[in-house]
C-alpha positions in Angstrom: 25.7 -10.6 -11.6 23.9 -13.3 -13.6 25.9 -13.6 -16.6 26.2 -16.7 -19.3 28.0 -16.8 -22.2 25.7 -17.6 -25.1 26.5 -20.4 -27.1 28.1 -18.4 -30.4 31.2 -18.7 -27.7 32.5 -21.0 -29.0 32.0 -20.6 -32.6 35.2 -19.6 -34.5 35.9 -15.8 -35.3 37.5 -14.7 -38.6 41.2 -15.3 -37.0 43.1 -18.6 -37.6 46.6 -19.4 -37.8 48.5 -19.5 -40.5 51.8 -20.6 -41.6 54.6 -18.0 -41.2 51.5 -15.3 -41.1 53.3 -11.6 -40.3 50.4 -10.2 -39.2 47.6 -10.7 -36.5 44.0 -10.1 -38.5 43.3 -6.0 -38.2 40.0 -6.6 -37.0 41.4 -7.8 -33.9 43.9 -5.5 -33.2 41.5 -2.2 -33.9 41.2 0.7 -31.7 38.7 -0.7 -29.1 35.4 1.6 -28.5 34.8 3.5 -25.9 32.5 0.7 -23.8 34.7 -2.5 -25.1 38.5 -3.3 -25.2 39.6 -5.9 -27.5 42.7 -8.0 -26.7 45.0 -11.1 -28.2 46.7 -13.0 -25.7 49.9 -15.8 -27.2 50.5 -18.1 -24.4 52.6 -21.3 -23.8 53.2 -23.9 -21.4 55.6 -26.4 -20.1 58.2 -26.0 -22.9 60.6 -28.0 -20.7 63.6 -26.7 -23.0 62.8 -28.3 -26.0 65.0 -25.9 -28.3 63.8 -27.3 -31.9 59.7 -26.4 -31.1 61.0 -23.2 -29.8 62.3 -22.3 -32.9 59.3 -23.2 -34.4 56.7 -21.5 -32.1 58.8 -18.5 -33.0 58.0 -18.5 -36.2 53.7 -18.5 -35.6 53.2 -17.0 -32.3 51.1 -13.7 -32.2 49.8 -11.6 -29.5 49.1 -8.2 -28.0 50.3 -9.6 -24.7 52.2 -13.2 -24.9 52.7 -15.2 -21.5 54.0 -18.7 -20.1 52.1 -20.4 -17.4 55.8 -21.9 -16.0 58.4 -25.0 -17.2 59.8 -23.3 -19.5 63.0 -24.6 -18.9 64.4 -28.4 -17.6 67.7 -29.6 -15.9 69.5 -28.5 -13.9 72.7 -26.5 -13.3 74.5 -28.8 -16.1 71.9 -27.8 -18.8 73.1 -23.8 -18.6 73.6 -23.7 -22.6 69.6 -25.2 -22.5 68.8 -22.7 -19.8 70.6 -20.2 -21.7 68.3 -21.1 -25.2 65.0 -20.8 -23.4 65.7 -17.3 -22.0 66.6 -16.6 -25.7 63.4 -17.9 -26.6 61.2 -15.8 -24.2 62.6 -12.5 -25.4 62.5 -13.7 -28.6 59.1 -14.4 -28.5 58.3 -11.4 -26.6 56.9 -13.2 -23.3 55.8 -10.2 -20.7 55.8 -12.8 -18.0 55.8 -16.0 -16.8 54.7 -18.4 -13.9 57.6 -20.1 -11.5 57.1 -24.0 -12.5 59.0 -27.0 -10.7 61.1 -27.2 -13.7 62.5 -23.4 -13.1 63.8 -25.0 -9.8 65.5 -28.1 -11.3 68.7 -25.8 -11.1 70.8 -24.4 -8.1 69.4 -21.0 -6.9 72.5 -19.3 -8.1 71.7 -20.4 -11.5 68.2 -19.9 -11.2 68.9 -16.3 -10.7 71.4 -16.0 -13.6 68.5 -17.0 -15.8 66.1 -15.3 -14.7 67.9 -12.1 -14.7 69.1 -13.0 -18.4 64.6 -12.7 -18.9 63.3 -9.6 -20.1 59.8 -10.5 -18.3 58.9 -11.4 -15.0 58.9 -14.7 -13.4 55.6 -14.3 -10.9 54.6 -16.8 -8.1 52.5 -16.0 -5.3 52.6 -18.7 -3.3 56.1 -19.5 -3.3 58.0 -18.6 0.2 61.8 -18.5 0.8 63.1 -18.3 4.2 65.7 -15.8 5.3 69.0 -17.3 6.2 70.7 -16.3 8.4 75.3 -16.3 8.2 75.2 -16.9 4.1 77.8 -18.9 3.0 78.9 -17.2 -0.2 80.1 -20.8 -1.7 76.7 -22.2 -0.5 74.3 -22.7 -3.8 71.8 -20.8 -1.6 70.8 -17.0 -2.7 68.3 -14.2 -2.1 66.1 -15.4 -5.0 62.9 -13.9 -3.6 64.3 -10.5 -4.9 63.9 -12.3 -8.2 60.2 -13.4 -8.4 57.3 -11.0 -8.4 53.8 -12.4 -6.6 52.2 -9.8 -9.8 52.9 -7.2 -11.7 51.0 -4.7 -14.4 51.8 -4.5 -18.3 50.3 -1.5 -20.5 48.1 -3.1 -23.4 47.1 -0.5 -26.1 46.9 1.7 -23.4 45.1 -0.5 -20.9 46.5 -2.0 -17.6 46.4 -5.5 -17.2 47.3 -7.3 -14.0 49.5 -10.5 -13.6 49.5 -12.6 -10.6 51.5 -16.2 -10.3 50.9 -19.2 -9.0 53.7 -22.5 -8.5 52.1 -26.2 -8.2 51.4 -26.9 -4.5 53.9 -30.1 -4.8 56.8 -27.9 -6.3 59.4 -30.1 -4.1 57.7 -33.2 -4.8 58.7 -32.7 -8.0 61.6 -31.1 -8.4 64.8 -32.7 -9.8 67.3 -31.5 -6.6 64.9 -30.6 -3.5 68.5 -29.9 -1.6 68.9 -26.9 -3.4 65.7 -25.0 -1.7 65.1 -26.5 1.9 64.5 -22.6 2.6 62.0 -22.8 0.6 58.4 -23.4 1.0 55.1 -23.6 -0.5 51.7 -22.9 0.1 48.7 -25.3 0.6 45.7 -24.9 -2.0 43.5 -23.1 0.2 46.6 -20.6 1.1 47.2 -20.3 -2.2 43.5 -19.4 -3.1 44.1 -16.7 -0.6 47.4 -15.6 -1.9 46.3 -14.9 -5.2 43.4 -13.6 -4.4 45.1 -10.8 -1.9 47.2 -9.7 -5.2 43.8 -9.6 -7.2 42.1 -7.3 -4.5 45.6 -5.3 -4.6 45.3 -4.8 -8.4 42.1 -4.1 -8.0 42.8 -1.3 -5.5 44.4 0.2 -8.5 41.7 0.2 -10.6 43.1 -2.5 -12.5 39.6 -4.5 -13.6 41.5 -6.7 -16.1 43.7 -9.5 -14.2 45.1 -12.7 -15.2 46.7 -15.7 -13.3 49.9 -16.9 -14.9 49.3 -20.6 -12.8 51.4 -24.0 -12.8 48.8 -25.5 -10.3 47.6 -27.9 -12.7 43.8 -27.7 -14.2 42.2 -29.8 -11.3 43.2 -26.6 -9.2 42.9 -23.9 -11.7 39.3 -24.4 -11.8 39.2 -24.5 -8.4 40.9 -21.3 -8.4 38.5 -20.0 -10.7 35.6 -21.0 -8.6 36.6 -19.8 -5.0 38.5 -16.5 -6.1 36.5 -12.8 -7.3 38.3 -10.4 -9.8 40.4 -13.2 -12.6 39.4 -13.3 -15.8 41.6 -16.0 -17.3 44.0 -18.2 -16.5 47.1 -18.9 -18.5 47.5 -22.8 -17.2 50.1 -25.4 -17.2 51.8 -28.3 -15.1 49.1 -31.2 -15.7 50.0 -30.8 -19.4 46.3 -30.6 -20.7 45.4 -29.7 -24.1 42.2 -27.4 -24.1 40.6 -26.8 -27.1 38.2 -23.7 -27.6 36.0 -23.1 -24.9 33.4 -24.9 -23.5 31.2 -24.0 -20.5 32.1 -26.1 -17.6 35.2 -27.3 -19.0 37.2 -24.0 -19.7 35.1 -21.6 -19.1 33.9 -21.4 -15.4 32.1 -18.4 -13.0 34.0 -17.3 -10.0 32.2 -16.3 -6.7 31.0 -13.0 -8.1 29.5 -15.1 -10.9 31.9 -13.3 -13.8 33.1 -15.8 -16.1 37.1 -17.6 -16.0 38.2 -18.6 -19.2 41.3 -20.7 -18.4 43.6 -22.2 -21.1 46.6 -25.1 -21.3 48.3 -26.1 -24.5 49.9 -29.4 -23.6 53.7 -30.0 -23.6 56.8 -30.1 -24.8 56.4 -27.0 -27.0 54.2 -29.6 -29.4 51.2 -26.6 -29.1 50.8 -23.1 -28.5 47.8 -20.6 -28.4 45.8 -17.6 -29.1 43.3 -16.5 -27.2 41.1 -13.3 -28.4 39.4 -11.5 -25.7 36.2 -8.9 -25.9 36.0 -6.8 -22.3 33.2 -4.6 -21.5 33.9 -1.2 -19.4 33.6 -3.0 -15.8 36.6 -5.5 -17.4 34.2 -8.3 -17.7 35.0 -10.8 -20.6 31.6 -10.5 -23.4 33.4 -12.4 -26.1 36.1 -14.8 -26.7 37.8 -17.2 -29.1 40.5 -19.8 -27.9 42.8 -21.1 -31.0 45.3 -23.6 -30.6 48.6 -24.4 -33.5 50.4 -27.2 -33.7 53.9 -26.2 -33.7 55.0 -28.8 -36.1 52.7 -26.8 -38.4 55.7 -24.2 -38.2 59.0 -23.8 -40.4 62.1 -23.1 -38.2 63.3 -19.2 -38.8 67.2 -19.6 -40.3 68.3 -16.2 -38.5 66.7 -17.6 -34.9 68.3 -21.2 -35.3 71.9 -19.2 -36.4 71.5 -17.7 -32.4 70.4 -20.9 -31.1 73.3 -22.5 -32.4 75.2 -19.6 -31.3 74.8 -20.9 -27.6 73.8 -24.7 -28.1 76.6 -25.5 -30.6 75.8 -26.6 -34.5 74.3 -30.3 -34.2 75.6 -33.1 -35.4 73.7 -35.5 -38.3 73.5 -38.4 -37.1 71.2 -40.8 -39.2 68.2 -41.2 -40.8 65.1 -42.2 -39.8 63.1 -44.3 -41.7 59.8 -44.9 -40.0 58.4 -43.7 -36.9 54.8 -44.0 -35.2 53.5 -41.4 -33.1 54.2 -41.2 -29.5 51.8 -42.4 -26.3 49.3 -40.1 -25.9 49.3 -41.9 -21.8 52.0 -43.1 -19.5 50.4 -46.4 -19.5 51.2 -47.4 -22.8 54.1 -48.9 -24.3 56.8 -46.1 -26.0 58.6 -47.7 -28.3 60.6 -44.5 -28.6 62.1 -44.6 -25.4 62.3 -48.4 -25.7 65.2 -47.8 -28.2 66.8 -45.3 -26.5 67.3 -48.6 -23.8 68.2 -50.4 -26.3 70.9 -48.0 -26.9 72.3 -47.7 -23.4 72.0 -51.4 -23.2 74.2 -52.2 -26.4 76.6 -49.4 -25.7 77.2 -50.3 -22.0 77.7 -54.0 -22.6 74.7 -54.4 -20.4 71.8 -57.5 -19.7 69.1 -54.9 -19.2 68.2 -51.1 -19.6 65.4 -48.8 -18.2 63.9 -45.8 -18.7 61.2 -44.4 -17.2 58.1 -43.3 -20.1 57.5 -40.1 -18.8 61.4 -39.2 -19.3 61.0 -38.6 -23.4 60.4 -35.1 -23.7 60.2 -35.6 -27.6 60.1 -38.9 -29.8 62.3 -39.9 -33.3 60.2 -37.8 -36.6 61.1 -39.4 -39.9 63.8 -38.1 -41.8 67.1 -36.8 -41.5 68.0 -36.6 -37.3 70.3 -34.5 -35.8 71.6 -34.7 -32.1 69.7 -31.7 -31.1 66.6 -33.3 -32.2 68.3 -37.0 -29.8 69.0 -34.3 -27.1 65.3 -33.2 -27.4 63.8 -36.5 -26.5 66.0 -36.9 -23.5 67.2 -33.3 -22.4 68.3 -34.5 -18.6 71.7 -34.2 -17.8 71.8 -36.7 -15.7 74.1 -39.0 -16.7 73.7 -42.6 -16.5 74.8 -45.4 -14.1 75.4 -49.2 -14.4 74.9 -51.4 -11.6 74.4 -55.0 -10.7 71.3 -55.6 -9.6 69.4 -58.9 -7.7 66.7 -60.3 -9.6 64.6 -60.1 -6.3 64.8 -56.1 -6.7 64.5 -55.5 -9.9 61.1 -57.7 -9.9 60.2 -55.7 -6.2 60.7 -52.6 -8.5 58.6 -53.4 -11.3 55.4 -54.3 -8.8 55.9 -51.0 -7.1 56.0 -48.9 -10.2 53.3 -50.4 -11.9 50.9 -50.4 -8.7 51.6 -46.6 -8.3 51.2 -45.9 -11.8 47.6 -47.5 -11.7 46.8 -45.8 -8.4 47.5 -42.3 -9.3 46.3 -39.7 -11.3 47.6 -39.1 -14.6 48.9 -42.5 -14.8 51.7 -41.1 -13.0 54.7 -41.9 -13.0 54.5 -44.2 -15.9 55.0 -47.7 -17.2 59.1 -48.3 -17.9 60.7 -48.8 -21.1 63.1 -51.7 -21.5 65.3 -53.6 -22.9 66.4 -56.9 -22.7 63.1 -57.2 -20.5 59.7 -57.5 -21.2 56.7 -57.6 -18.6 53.2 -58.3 -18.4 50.4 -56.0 -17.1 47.0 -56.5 -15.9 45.6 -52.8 -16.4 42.0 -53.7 -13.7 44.4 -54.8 -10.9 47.2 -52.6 -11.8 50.0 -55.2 -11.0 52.5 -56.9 -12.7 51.7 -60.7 -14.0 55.2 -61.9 -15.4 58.1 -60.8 -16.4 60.8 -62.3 -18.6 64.3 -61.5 -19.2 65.5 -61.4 -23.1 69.5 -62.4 -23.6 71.3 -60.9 -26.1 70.3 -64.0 -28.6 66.4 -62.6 -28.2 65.9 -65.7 -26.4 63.1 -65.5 -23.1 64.4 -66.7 -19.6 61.2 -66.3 -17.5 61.5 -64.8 -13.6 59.2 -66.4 -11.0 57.9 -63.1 -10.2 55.8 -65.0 -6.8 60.1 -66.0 -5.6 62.2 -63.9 -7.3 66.1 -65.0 -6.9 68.0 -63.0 -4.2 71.2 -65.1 -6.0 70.9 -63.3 -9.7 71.9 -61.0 -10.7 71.5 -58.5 -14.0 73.6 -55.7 -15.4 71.4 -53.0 -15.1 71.7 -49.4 -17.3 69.3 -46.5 -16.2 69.3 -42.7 -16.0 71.8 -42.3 -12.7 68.7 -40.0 -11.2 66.5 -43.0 -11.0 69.1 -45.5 -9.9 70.4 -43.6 -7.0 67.8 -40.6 -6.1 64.8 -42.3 -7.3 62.8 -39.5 -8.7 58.9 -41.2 -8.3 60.2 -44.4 -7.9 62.8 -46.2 -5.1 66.5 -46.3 -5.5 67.6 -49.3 -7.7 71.3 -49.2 -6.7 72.9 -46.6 -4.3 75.4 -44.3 -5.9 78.9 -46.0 -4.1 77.4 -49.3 -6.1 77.4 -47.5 -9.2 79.4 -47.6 -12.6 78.7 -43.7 -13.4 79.2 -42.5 -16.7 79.1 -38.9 -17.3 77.2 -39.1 -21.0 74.0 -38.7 -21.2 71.4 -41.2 -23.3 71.3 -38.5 -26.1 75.1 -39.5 -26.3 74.6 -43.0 -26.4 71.6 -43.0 -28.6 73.5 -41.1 -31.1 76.7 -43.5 -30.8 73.7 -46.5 -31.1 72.6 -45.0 -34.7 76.3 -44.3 -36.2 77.0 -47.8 -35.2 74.0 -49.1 -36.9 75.1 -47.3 -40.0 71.5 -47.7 -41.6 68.5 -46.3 -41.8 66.5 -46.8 -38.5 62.9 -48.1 -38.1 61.6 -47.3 -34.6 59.1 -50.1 -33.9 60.1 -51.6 -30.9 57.0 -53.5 -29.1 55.5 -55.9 -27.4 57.9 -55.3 -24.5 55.2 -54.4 -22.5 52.3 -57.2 -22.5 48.6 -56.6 -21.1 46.3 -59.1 -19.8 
């Protein structure tokens, strides 16, 4: 059919959040006629565990149906009490279902299971494949987690059937935190994927099902071209590339698949730092008519005294730590300088006796708010369990390093993964070549000792402190120091952040720049 959306689309309805609002607005939640059903749909996205917006998406999101589109959760098997909070979230919030991200593989499959069976939804993924072993070893980590993912299921909406299908990102072990823990474990290409989902569309279909939705961590590049090359969605409940889409706008958000219906697909960022509501108008044949996207700011939200009371139930009441006296917003890219996870090096670097500290800028899953801190918030900017690992390191690598992560970084979509946050270093960029120009390292006196970075010294060497994941396993980057060369320390940088600020024993400015220079 030839259907467009006309342009009063994208104009707002009479719904809009609302602080602490109890109800949705009637008029959307009416008896639908007899040729239209009328539906609200709460959805979030790449939560990655961050407990304190949890708490405060509890308190504004609303919804007939409420879904995740995957990362719900971060770390892995040492992060159960995190793992633990999330699944409290989702049934808290009332989440129907939810797509398997990377992030929900972080973890052992043993653990993976004891979350998800801890979820009063489903955790869907079509595309995800897990081959049988064979002899089981009963201590192995391996487990029959297949019997715990659906590729789609079907939830009753005011008496309608919706379907659900999932989809996982198509580089699910390229970015997981412990590949090891699923080398049974497969996914599919894009294209397979296409066909995946769309075999559990026609299925639904079959059922007379004429309302579906794809729960999908593919990442918006591919969600549209899901939307494109697919017949029978309606919207799709996005995550993994960490968009924010606002309203909807033809050709953005709102697409035409191959039977020329329109695809409404969403994404709200994140961290928890967003969440949405999108209001849907079907006609008879399950076609959308009308719609309304609506996105909240979480921080817009107050926490709820009875929901932090269970969080701290299973987390543990934080700590205050110290106060924060200023604080600038956060990046809004990974190729500019974070001076929020630049103290947090300067933390490990002062309480590690250390020359220099790193950490990568897409590690901070939050960043330091003014005020009063606690550790949970500390813990919320670096949730990883990780550890962290001192090692002595040659001047020669660590400059080798640099020009490698700097060159990817400017080669790869997304700016991935990121410029690095220092201390006791600071570095010079030129953003049109994408390469490093100079680099200097900073004694503890603040005085600069400048590194040939054209013959770099195979004879120095520098103290080096850095999440033990990047040292030794190299996440996006290569291994600084091998593990057997390592000083490992079992605390985290939340620890040593918080041990940085009592030490201090003053109110903290967060302003640390010019660490990272640009041509």
């Amino acid at each position: 059919m030839n259907f467009k959306i006309q342009p009063q689309f994208n104009t707002p309805t009479n719904f809009s959040f609302k602080k602490n609002e109890k109800q949705v607005n009637s008029d959307l939640v009416r008896t639908p006629s007899k040729d239209s059903f009328e539906v609200s749909v709460g959805y979030v996205n790449d939560i990655h565990g961050q407990t304190n917006n949890m708490m405060r998406i509890l308190s504004g999101i609303k919804g007939d149906i409420r879904l995740s589109a995957g990362d719900n959760d971060i770390g892995d098997e040492k992060n159960r009490p995190v793992h633990d909070s999330t699944t409290t979230f989702l049934n808290l919030a009332k989440i129907n279902a939810s797509a398997l991200g990377n992030h929900e593989f972080d973890t052992t499959q043993k653990d993976f299971i004891h979350t998800v069976k801890s979820f009063n939804g489903d955790i869907l993924s079509a595309n995800v494949k897990k081959h049988h072993l064979e002899n089981l070893d009963l201590d192995d980590d391996k487990a029959d987690i297949d019997d715990y993912i659906k590729k789609s299921t079907i939830v009753e909406v005011k008496g309608e059937k919706i379907g659900l299908v999932g989809a996982s990102p198509t580089d699910m072990f390229e970015r997981a935190t412990h590949p090891e823990y699923y080398t049974d474990c497969e996914v599919d290409s894009l294209d397979d994927t296409v066909d995946d989902i769309q075999d559990e569309v026609d299925d639904l279909r079959e059922q007379g099902i004429n309302k579906i939705f794809l729960l999908s961590h593919l990442g918006n590049k591919k969600d549209k071209y899901v939307a494109q090359n697919t017949k029978g969605i309606d919207v799709i409940i996005g995550g993994h590339t960490h968009e924010l889409i606002k309203d909807i706008k033809e050709g953005e958000n709102l697409l035409y698949s191959k039977n020329n219906e329109p695809v409404i697909i969403t994404e709200a960022g994140r961290d928890g730092k967003a969440f949405g509501l999108l209001n849907l108008t079907f006609d008879k044949n399950g076609v959308i008519t009308k719609a309304q996207n609506n996105l909240a700011e979480t921080s817009d939200f107050s926490k709820n005294l009875i929901h932090q009371y269970l969080f701290d139930k299973i987390l543990g009441k934080p700590e205050k730590i110290g106060y924060i006296k200023s604080a600038p917003m956060p990046p809004s890219t990974l190729i500019e300088e974070n001076p929020h996870a630049n103290f947090v090096c300067d933390a490990m670097r002062y309480e590690l006796d250390t020359d220099i500290a790193i950490w990568n800028n897409a590690g901070p899953r939050n960043f330091f708010h003014e005020g009063v801190i606690d550790s949970r918030d500390i813990r919320d900017i670096a949730p990883f369990r990780d550890g962290v690992s001192v090692a002595n390191v040659t001047e020669k690598k660590l400059v080798e390093w640099g020009k490698k992560v700097i060159d990817m970084t400017y080669k790869t979509p997304g700016y991935k993964p990121g410029l690095m946050a220092v201390s006791g270093l600071n570095y010079t960029v030129d953003p049109s070549l994408g390469k490093l120009v100079a680099m200097n390292f900073v004694d503890k006196n603040g005085k600069e000792h400048k590194i040939d970075i054209n013959n770099p010294r195979e004879d120095k060497t520098y103290k080096l402190a850095m999440d033990s994941f990047m040292m030794s396993w190299g996440a996006d980057y290569d291994i600084m120091a091998e593990k057997e060369e390592c000083e490992i320390h079992n605390e985290c940088k939340d620890y040593y952040t918080c041990e940085y600020i009592k030490h201090l024993n003053k109110p903290i400015e967060i302003n640390q720049t010019g660490r990272i220079r640009f041509v």
